[in-house]
C-alpha positions as CSV (number, residue, x, y, z in Angstrom):
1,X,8.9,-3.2,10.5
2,X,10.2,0.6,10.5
3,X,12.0,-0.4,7.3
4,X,9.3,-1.6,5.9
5,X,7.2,1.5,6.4
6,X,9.8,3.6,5.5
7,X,10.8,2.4,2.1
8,X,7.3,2.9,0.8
9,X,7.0,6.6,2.2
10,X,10.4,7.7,0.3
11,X,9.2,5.7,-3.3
12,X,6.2,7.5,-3.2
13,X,8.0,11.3,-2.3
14,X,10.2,10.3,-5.2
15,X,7.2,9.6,-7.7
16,X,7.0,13.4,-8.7
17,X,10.6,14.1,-9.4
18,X,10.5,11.1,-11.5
19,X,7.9,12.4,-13.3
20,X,9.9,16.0,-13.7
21,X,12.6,14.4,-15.1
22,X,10.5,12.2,-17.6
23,X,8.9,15.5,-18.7
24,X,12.3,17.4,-19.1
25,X,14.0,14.2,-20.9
26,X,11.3,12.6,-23.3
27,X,9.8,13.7,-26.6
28,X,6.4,15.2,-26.1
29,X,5.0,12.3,-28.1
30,X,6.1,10.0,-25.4
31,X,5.3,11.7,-21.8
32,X,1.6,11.2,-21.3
33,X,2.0,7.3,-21.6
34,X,5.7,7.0,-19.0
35,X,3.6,9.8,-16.7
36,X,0.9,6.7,-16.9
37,X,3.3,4.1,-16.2
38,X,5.1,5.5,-13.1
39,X,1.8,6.8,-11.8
40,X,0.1,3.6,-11.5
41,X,3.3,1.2,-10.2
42,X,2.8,2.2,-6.7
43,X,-0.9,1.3,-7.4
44,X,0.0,-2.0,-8.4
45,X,3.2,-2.5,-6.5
46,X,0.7,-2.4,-3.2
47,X,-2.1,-4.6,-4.8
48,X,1.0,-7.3,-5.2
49,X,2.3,-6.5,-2.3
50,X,-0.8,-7.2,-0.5
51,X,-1.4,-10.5,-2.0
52,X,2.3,-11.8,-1.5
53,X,2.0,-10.9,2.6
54,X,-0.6,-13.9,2.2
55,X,2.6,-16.6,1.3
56,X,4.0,-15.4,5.1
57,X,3.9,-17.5,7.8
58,X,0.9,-16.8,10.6
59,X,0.1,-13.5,7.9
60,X,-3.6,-15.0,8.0
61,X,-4.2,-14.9,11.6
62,X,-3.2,-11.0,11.9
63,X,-6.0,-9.2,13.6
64,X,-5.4,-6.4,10.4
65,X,-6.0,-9.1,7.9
66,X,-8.8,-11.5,9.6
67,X,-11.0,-11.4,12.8
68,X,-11.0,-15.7,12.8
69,X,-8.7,-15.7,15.6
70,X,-10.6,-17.1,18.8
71,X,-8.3,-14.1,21.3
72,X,-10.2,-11.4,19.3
73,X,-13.8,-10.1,20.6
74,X,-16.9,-10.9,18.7
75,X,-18.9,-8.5,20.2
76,X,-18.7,-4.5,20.3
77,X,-18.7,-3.0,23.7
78,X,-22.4,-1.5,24.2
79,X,-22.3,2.5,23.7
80,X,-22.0,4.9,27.6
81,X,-25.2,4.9,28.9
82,X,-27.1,2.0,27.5
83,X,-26.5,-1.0,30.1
């Protein structure tokens, strides 16, 4: 699970030095669309990503992904002082 927190943390501290070297290495004609392109793939990458945890075994009945699971409360505890 660390590993799988940690991967996305370093792609998206990378994201600007990729875009540095894209600026420094293309023709000016050609920047504003791969600055486009690298900006939105973590965007994306993490809207697929979400979807695919869905084809994981018992990824449906995580309390971060549904509140169906019977263990769960249904009911807020009331506020201090109204009993």
């Amino acid at each position: 699970m660390v590993v799988g927190r940690t991967l996305p943390g370093l792609a998206i501290g990378v994201i600007p030095v990729g875009i540095s070297v894209l600026r420094d290495e293309l023709p000016a004609a050609r920047v504003d669309g791969a600055v486009s392109l690298v900006s939105a793939t973590p965007g994306v990458g993490g809207a697929i990503g979400l979807l695919l945890t869905l084809a994981i075994p018992g990824a449906r009945r995580s309390p971060h992904i549904t509140s169906s699971d019977a263990s769960l409360p249904t009911e807020l505890p009331a506020p201090a002082g109204e009993h």
